[in-house]
NUPAMI-420539 format. One record per atom (N, C-alpha, C): residue in three letters; chain; atom name; x, y, z. Coordinates in nm, 4 decimals, decimal comma. Atoms other than C-alpha are relative to their C-alpha. Example, Ala and Ser with C-alpha at 12.3 -4.5 7.8 and 13.67 -1.06 7.14 Angstrom:
// residues 2
+--------+--------+-------+----------+----------+----------+
! residu ! chaine ! atome !       xx !       yy !       zz !
+--------+--------+-------+----------+----------+----------+
!    ALA !      A !     N !   0,0890 !  -0,1190 !   0,0000 !
!    ALA !      A !    CA !   1,2300 !  -0,4500 !   0,7800 !
!    ALA !      A !     C !   0,0900 !   0,1200 !   0,0000 !
!    SER !      A !     N !  -0,0820 !  -0,1190 !  -0,0060 !
!    SER !      A !    CA !   1,3670 !  -0,1060 !   0,7140 !
!    SER !      A !     C !  -0,0770 !   0,1090 !   0,0730 !
+--------+--------+-------+----------+----------+----------+
***
This chain:
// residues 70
+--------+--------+-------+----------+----------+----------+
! residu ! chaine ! atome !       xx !       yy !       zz !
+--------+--------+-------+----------+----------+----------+
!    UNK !      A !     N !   0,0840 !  -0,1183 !   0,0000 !
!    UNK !      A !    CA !   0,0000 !   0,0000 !   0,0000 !
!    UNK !      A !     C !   0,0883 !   0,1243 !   0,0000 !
!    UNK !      A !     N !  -0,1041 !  -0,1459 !   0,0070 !
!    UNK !      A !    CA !   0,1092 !   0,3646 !  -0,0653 !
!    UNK !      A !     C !  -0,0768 !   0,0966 !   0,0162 !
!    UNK !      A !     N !   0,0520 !  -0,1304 !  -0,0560 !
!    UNK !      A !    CA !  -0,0086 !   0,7027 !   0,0185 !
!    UNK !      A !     C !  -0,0084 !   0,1166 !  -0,0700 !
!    UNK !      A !     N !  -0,0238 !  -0,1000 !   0,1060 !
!    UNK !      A !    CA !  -0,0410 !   0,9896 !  -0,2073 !
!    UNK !      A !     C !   0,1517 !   0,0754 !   0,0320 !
!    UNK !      A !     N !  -0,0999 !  -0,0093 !  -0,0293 !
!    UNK !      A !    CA !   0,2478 !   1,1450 !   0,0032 !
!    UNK !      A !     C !   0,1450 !  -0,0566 !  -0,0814 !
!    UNK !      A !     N !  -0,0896 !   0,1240 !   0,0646 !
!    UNK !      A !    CA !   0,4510 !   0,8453 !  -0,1616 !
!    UNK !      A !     C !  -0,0006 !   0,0056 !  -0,0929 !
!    UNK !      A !     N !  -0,0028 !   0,0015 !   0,1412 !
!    UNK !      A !    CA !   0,3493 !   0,9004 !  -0,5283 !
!    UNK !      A !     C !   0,0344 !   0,1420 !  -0,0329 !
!    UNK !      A !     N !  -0,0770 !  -0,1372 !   0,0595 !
!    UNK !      A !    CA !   0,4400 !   1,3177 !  -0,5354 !
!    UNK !      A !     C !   0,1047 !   0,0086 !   0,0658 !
!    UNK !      A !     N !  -0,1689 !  -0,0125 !  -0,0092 !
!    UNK !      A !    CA !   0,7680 !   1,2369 !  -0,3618 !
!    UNK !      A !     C !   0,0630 !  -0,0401 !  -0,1018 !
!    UNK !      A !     N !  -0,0572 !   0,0425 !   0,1148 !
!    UNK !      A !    CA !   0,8293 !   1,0017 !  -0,5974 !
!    UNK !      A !     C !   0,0288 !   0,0619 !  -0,1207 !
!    UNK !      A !     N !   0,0002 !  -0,1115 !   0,1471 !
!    UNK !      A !    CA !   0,7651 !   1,2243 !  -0,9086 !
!    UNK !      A !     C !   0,0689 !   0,1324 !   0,0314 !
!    UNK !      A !     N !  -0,0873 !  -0,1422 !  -0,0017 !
!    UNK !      A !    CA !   0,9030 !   1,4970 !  -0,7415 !
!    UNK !      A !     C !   0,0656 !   0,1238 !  -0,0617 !
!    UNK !      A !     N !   0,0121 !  -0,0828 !   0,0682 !
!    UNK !      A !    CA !   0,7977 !   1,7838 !  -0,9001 !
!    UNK !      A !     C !  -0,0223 !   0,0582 !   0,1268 !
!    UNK !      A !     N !   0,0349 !  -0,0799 !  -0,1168 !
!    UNK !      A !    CA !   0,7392 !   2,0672 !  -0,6438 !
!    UNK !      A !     C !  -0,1618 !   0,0801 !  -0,0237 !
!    UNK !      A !     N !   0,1182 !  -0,0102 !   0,0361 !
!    UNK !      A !    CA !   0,4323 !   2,1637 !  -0,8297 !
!    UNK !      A !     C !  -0,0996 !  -0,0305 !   0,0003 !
!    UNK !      A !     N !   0,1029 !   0,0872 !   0,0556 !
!    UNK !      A !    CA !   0,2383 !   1,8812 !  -0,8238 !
!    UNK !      A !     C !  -0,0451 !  -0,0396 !   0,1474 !
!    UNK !      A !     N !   0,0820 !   0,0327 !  -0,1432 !
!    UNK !      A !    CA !  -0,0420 !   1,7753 !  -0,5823 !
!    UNK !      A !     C !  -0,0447 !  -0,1216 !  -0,0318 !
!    UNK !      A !     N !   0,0628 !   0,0701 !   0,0181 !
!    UNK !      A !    CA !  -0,2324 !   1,4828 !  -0,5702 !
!    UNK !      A !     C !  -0,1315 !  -0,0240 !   0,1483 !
!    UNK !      A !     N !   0,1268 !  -0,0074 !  -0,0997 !
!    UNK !      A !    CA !  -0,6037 !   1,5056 !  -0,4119 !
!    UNK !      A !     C !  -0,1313 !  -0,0682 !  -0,0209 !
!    UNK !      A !     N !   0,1482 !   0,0450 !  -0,0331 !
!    UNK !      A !    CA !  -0,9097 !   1,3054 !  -0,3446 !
!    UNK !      A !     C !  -0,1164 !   0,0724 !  -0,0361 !
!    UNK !      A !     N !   0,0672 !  -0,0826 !   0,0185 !
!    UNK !      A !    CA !  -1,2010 !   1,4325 !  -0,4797 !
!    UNK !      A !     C !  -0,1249 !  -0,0336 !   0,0979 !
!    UNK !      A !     N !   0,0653 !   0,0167 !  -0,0800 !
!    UNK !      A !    CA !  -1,4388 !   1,4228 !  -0,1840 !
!    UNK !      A !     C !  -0,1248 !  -0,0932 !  -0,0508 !
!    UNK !      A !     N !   0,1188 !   0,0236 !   0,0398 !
!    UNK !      A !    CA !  -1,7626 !   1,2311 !  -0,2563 !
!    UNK !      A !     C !  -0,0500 !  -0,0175 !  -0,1547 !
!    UNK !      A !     N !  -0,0028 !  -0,0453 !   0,0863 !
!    UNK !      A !    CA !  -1,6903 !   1,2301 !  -0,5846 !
!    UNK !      A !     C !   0,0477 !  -0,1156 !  -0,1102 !
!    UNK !      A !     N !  -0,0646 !   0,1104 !   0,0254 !
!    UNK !      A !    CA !  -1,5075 !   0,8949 !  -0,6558 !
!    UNK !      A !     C !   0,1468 !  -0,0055 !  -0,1323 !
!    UNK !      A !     N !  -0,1345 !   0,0248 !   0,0930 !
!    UNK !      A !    CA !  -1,2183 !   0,9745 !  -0,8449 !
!    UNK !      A !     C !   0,1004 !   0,0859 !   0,0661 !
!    UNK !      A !     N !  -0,1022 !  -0,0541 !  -0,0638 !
!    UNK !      A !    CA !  -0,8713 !   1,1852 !  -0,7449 !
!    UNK !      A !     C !   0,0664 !   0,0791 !  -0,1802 !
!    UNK !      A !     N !  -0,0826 !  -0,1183 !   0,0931 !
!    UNK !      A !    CA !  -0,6653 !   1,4560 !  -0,9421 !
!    UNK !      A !     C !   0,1065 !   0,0380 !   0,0417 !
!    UNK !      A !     N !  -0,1162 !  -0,0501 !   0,0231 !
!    UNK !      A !    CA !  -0,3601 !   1,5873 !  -1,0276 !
!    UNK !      A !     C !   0,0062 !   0,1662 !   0,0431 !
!    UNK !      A !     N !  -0,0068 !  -0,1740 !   0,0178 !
!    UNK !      A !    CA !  -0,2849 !   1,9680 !  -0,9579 !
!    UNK !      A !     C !   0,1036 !   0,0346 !   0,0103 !
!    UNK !      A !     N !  -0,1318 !  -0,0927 !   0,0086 !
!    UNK !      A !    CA !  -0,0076 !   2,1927 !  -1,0735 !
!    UNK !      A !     C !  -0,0094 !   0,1049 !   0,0234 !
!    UNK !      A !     N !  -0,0417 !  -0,1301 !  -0,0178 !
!    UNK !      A !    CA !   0,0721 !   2,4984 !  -1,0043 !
!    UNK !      A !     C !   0,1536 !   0,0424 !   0,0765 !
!    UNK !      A !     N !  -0,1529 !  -0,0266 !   0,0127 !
!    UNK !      A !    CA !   0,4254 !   2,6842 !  -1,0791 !
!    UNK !      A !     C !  -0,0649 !   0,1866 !   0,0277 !
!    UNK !      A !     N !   0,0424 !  -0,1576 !  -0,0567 !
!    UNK !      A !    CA !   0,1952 !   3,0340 !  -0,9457 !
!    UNK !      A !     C !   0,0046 !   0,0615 !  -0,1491 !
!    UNK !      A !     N !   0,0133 !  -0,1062 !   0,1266 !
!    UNK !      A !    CA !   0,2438 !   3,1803 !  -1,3358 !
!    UNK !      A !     C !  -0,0988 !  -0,1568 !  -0,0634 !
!    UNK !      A !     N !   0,0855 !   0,0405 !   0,0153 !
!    UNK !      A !    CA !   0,0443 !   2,8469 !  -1,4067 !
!    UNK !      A !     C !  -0,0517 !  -0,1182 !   0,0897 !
!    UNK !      A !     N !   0,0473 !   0,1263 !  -0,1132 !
!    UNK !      A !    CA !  -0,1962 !   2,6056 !  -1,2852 !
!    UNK !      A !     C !  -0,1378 !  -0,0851 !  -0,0783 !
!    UNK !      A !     N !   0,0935 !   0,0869 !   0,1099 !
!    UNK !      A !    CA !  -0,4188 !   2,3096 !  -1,4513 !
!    UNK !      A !     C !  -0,0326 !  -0,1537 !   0,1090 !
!    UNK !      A !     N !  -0,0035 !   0,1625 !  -0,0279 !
!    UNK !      A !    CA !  -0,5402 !   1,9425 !  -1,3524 !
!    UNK !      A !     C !  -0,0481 !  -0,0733 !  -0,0262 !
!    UNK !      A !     N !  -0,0055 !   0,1365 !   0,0980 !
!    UNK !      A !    CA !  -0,5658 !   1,6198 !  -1,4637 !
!    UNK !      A !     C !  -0,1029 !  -0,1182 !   0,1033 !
!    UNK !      A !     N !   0,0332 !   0,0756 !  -0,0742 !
!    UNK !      A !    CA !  -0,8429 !   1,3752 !  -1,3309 !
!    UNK !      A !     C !   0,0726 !  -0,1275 !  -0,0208 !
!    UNK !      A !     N !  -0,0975 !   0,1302 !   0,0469 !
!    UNK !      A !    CA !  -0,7453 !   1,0264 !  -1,2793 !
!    UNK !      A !     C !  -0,1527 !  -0,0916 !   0,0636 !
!    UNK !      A !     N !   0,1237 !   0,0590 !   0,0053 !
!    UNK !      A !    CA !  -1,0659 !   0,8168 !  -1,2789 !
!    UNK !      A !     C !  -0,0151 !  -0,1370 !   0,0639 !
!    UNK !      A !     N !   0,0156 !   0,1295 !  -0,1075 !
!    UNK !      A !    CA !  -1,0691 !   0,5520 !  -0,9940 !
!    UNK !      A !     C !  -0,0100 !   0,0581 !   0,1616 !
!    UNK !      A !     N !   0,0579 !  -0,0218 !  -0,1376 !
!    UNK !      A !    CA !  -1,2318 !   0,5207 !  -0,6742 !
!    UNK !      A !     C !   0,1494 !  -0,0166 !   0,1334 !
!    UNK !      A !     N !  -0,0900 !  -0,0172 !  -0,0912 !
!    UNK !      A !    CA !  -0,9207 !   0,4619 !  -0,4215 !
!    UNK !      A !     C !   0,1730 !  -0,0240 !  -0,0834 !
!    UNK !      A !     N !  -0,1650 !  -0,0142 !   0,0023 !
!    UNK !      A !    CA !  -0,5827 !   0,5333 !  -0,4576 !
!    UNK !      A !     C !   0,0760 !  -0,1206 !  -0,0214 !
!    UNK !      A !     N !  -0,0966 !   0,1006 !  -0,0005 !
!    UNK !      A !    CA !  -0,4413 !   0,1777 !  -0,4460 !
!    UNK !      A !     C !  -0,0636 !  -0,1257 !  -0,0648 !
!    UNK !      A !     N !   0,0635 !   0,0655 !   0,1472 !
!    UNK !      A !    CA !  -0,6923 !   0,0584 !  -0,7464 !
!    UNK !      A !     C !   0,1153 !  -0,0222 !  -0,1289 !
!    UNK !      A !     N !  -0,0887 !   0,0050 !   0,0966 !
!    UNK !      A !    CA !  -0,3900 !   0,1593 !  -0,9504 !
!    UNK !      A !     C !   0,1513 !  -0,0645 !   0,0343 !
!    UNK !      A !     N !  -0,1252 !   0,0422 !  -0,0398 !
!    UNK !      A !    CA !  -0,0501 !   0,0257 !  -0,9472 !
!    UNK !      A !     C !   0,0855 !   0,1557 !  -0,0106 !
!    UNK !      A !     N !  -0,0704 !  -0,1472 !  -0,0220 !
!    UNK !      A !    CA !   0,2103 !   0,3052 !  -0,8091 !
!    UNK !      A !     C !   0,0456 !   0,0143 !  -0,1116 !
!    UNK !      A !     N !  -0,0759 !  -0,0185 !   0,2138 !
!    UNK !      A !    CA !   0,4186 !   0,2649 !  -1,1975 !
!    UNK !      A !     C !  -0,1048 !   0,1142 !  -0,0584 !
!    UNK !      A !     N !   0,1498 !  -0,0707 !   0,0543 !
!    UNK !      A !    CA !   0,0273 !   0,3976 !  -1,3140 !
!    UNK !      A !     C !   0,0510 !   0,1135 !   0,0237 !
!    UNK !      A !     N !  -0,0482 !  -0,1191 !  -0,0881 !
!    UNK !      A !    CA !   0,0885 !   0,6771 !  -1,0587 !
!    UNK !      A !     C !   0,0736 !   0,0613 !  -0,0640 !
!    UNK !      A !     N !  -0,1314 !  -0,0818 !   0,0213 !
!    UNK !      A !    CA !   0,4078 !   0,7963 !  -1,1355 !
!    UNK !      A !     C !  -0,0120 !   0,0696 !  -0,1420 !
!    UNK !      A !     N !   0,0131 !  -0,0241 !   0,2009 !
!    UNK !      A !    CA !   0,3438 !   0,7683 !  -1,5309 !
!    UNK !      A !     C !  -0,0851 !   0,1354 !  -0,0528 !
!    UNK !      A !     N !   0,0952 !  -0,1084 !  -0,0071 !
!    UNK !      A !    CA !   0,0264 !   0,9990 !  -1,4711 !
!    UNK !      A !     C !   0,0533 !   0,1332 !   0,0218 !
!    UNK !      A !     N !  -0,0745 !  -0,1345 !  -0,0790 !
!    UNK !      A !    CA !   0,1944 !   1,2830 !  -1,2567 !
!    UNK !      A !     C !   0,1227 !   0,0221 !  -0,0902 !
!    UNK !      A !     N !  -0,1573 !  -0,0495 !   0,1027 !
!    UNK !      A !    CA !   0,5300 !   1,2895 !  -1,4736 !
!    UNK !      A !     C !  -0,0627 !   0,0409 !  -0,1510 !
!    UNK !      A !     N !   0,0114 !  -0,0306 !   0,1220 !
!    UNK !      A !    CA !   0,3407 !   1,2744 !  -1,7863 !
!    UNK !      A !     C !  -0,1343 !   0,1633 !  -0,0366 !
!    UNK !      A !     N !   0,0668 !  -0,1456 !  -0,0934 !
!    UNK !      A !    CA !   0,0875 !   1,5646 !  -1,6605 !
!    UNK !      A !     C !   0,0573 !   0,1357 !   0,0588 !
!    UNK !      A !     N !  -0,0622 !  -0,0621 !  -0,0471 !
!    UNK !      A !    CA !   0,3281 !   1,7665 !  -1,4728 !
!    UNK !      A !     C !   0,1179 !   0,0595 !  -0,1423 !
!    UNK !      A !     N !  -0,1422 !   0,0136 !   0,1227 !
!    UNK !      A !    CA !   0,5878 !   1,7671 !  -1,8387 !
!    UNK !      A !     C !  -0,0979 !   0,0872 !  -0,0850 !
!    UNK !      A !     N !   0,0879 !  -0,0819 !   0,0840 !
!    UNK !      A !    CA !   0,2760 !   1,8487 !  -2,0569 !
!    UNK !      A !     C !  -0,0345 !   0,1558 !   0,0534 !
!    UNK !      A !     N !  -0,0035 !  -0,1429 !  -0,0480 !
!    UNK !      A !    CA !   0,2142 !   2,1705 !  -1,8082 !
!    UNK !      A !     C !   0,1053 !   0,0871 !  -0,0360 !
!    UNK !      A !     N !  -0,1239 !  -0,1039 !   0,0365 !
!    UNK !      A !    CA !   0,5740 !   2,2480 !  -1,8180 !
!    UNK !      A !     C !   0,0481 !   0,0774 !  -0,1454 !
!    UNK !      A !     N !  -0,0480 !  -0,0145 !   0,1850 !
!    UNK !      A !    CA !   0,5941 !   2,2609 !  -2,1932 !
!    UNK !      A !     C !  -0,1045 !   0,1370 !  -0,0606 !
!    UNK !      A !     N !   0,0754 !  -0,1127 !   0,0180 !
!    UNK !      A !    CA !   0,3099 !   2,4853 !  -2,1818 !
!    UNK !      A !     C !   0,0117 !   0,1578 !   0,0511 !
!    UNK !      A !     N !  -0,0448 !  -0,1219 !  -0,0578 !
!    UNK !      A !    CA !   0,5110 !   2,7891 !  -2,0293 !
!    UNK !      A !     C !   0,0697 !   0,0999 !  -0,1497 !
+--------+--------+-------+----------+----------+----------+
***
């Protein structure tokens, strides 16, 4: 088991969030570098539906597409 904590260390971007969407059944991505900010759903009910690899792939490939957009 892993922790969201555990999947934006890993990717370790300083930008990047990863949050629960309350009541809502899925979780998201969020960037923000303060000149921008965007996010990326990720469409599963708990966090450890996906394999962490999934994770990482999501947030790096999310967090790269933002950056490119500066």
């Amino acid at each position: 088991m892993f922790t969201t904590e555990t999947v934006v260390h890993l990717i370790g971007d300083p930008c990047l969030k990863l949050y629960r969407a309350k009541g809502k059944g899925y979780w998201y991505f969020e960037f923000d570098d303060q000149r921008l900010s965007g996010t990326k759903m990720v469409l599963v009910k708990r966090l450890n539906d996906l394999p962490l690899d999934v994770w990482l792939n999501e947030g790096r490939t999310f967090a790269a597409a933002m950056r490119a957009k500066r």
